[in-house]
C-alpha positions in Angstrom: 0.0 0.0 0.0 1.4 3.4 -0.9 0.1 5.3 2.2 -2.3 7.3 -0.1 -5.4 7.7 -1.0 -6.1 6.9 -4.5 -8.8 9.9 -5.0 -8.5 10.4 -9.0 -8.3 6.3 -9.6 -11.3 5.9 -7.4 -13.3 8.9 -9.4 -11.9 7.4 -12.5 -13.6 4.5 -11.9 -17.2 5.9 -10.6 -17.4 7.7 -13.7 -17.1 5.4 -15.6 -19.5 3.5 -13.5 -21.8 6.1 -14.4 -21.1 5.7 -18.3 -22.2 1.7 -17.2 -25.4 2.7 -15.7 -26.1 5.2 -18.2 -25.7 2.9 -21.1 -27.6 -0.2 -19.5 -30.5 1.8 -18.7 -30.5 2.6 -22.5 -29.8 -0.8 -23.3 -32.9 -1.8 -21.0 -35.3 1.2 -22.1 -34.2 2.8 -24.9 -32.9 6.7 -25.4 -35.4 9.0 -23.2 -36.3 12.1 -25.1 -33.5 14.4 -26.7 -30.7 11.9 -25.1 -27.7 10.9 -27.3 -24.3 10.7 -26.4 -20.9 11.3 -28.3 -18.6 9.1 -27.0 -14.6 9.4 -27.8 -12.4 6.4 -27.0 -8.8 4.9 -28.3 -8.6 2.8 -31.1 -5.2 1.5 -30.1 -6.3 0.4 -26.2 -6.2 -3.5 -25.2 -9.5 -4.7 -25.9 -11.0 -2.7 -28.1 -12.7 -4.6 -31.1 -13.4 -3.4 -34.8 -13.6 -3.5 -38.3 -10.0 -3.4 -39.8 -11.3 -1.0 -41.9 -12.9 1.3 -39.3 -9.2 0.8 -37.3 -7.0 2.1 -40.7 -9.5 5.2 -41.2 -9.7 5.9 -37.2 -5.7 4.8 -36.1 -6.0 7.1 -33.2 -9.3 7.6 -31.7 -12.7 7.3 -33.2 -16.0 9.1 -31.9 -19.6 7.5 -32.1 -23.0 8.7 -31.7 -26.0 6.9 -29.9 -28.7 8.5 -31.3 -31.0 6.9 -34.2 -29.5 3.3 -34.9 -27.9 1.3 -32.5 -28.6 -2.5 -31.9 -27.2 -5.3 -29.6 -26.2 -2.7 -27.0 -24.7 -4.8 -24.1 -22.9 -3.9 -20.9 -20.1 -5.8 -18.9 -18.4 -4.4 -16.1 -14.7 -3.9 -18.4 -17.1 -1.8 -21.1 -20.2 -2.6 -24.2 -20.0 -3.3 -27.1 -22.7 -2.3 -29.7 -23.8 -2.3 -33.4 -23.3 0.9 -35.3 -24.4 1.8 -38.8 -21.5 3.0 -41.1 -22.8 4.5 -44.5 -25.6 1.3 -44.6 -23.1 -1.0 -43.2 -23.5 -2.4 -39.5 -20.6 -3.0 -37.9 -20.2 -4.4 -34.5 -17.9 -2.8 -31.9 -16.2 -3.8 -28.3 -15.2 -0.8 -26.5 -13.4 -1.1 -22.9 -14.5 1.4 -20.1 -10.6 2.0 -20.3 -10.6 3.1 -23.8 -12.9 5.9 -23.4 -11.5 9.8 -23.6 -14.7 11.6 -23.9 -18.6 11.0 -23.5 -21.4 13.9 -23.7 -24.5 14.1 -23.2 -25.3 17.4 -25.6 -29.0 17.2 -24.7 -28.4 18.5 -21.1 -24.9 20.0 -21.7 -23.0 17.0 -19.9 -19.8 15.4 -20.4 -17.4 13.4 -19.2 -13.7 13.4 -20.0 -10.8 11.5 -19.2 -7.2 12.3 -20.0 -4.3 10.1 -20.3 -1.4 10.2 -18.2 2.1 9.5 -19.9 4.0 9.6 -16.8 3.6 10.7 -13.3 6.0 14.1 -14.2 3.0 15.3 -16.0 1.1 15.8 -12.6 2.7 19.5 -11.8 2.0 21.8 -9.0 0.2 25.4 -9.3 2.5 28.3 -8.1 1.0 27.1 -4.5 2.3 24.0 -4.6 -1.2 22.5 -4.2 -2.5 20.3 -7.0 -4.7 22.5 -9.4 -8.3 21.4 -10.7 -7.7 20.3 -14.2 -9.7 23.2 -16.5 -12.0 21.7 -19.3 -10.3 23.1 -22.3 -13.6 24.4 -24.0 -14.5 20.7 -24.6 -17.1 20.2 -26.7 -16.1 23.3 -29.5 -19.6 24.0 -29.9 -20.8 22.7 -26.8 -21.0 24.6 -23.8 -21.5 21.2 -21.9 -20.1 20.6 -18.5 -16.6 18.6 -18.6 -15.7 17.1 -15.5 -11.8 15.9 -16.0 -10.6 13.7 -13.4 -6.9 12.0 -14.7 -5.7 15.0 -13.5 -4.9 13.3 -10.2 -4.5 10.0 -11.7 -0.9 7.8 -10.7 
């Protein structure tokens, strides 16, 4: 045990318990009114499943949209995977909990995001020496929706 609390890993992981929830419920009942979601996530993470030809146009990261057509929506605790439409093609995709960078809600101006950390030296101090809430980077463009950004305190 490192003799600390784990504060950023344990919000890490309630949000994207949240994300779970959220996506079961829809899985269960459908989208509820004006509801969609944009969700962001890494094409290169472990785990994440695809079309090889979804994976050469998208070799970074790739963002979907629940909204219209979706099918076969199913939740496990590691992520979901779901079935997409792509220009009359369905294609099926796995996407880890892990893998995810972004996910709005544009309907009620929510969103999630969640930043990588390359190394623990990118964790630096404000000129107080305190760690400094992470800022939200006008994230979504057009948006206006509320970012909460949690890797910040991530090891």
């Amino acid at each position: 045990m490192s003799g600390e609390i784990d504060y950023g890993g344990m919000m890490h992981r309630a949000m994207q318990g949240l994300i779970a929830d959220v996506l079961q419920g829809i899985a269960d009942n459908g989208l509820p009114g004006e509801h969609h979601f944009f969700i962001t996530f890494d094409t290169h993470d472990d785990g994440v499943e695809m079309a090889d030809w979804l994976r050469e146009r998208y070799p970074d990261e790739m963002t979907i949209v629940i909204q219209h057509w979706f099918e076969n929506l199913k939740i496990t605790d590691e992520g979901f995977s779901i079935t997409l439409n792509f220009g009359n093609a369905p294609e099926p995709l796995v996407i880890p909990f892990d893998s995810i960078r972004t996910f709005v809600d544009p309907s009620v101006e929510f969103g999630l995001r969640f930043e990588t950390q390359e190394s623990d030296d990118e964790d630096e101090a404000d000129e107080d020496g305190e760690q400094g809430a992470s800022e939200a980077d006008s994230f979504p463009p057009e948006g206006g929706a509320e970012v909460v950004s949690l890797d910040k305190w991530r090891k």
